[in-house]
N, C-alpha and C positions, 0 to 999 in steps of 0.2 A: 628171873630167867627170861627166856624169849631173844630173839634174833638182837644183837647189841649192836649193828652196824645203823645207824639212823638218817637221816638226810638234815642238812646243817648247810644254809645259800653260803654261798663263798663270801667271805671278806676278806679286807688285806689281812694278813697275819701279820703280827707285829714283832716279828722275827726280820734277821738280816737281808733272806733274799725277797721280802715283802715289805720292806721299808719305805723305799719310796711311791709308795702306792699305787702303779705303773696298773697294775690289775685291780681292778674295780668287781663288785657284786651286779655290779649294773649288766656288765660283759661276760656274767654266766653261762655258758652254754648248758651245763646241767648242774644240780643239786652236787655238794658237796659232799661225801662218806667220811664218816669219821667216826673211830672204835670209842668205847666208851671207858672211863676212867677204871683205874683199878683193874682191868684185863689183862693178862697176857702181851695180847699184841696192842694195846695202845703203850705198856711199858716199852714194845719194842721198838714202836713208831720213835717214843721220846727218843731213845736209846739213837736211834738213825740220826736223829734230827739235830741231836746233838751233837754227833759226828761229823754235819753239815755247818752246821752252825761256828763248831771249834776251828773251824779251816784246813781238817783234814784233808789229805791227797782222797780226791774222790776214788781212785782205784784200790785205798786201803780202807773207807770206807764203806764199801760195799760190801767186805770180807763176813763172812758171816763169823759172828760173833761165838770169842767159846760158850760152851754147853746149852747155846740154841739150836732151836731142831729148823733143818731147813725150808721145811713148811710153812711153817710161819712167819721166819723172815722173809721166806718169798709172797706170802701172802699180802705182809702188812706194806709192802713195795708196789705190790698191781695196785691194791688200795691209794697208796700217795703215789703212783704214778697216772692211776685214772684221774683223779682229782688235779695233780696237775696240767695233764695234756687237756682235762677238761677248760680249764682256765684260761689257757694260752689260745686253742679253737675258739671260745669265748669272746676273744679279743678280737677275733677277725673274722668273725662268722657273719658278720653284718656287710662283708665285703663279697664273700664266697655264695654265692649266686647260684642258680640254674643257668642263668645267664653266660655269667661268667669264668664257672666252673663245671659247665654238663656233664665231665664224668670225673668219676674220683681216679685222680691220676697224681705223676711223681714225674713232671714233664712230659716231652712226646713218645718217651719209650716205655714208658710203666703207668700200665692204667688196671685199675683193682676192680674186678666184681664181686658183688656181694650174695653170699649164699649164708642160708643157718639152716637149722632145726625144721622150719616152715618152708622155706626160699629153696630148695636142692638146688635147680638148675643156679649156675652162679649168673646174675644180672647185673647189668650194666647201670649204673646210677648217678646222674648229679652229686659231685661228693658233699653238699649238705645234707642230703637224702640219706649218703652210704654213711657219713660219721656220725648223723640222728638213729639210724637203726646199731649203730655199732657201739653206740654210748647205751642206748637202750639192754643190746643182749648183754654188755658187759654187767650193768645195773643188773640183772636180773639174778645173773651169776654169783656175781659179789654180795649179793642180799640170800640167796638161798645156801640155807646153812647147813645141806647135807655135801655143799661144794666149800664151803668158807668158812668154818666151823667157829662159833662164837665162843661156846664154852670149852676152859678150860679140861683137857683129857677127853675130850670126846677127837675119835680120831678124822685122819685127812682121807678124802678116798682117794683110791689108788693108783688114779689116772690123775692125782690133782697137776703135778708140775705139765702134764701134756697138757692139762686144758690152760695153765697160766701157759705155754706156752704161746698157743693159740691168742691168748687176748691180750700179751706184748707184742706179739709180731702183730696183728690189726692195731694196737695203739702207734707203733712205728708207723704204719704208712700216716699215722695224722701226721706226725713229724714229717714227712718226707713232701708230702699236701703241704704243709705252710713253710717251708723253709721255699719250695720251687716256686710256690705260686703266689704268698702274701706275707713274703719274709718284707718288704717294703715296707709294710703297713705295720711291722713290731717295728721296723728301726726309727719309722715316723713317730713314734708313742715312745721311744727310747727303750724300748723292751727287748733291746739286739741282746745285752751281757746276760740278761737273766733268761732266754730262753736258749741261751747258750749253755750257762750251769745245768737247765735241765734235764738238754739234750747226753749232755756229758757223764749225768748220774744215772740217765737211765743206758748210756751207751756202754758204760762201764759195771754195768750191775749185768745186765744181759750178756754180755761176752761173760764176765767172773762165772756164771751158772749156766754158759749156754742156752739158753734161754728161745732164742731167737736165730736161725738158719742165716748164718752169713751172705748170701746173695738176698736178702732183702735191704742188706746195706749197700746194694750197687746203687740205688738215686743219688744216696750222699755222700760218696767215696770222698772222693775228694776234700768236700765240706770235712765228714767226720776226720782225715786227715789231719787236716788246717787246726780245728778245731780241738781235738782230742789229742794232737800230736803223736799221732799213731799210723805205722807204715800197713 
């Protein structure tokens, strides 16, 4: 028994969208989550991942699956989507500065302050600062099992989809942070197609469940457009 989510450093997976080894463990920005065998939602994760993998349309992909509960598919989604946006920040958080990036922003129109539990007033942050504290509360979340429930039949609390809410739309503004400001430095590393499939599955999993308040996709209209081929 005991809390089944564990910390596991990133490596390439050796799967199709981790094949050419583009992401490295070298370029972790945090520890990896990952459910443990025989669970519930590590069956589920397979289950996604194979529907990834088979070259499913990602918008039918994301459907939730018959006779799963949608907790848990939403669950096991924040999970491989923190671990991904962890990986892709990872890759260019060696660029992303105090210097360079004083506040966490989404261009010159959209700059994010950071408030939690501790922080009320919302503060102005260098976005390495604001996406350190924001991988942290999400870690915290994600490991406390009265939010993220490990065992089987033990239930969701009742606010859970509001609080996944909450920690998709912060995981979006990193997207919105590297696509403005060090989408250069994935295309230099050849990492333009695969952080494009990511942006696509979590863009299309978030819309399928609502998930996330449509004006925080104003940074990337356009982009998600182009990209998602969507009006």
């Amino acid at each position: 028994s005991g809390v089944l989510i564990h910390l596991f450093f990133w490596g390439c997976e050796r799967n199709s969208d981790m094949a050419t080894g583009i992401f490295s463990k070298q370029r972790t920005f945090r520890p990896k989550k990952k459910w443990d065998r025989g669970t519930l939602k590590y069956d589920l994760h397979k289950k996604a991942k194979a529907s990834l993998n088979a070259g499913l349309d990602l918008k039918n992909a994301v459907s939730l699956p018959d006779d799963e509960e949608i907790n848990d598919w939403v669950a096991v989604h924040v999970v491989d989507f923190f671990n991904r946006i962890n990986l892709i920040y990872g890759t260019v958080c060696e660029f992303c500065t105090e210097a360079t990036c004083p506040v966490m922003s989404g261009g010159p129109k959209f700059e994010y302050y950071w408030a939690d539990e501790v922080q009320k007033k919302p503060m102005k942050l260098p976005a390495t600062d604001y996406i350190s504290k924001l991988m942290d509360w999400i870690e915290r979340q994600i490991n406390d099992d009265s939010i993220f429930p490990s065992q089987v039949g033990v239930p969701f609390p009742r606010n859970f989809l509001q609080v996944c809410k909450k920690i998709l739309t912060r995981l979006y503004r990193v997207f919105v942070h590297v696509y403005i400001h060090h989408f250069d430095k994935l295309i230099s590393i050849g990492a333009e197609a695969h952080i494009n499939t990511c942006y696509k599955h979590f863009y299309f999993f978030v819309i399928e469940f609502k998930l996330v308040d449509p004006k925080e996709f104003e940074p990337l209209k356009e982009m998600t457009a182009r990209v998602c081929r969507c009006s």
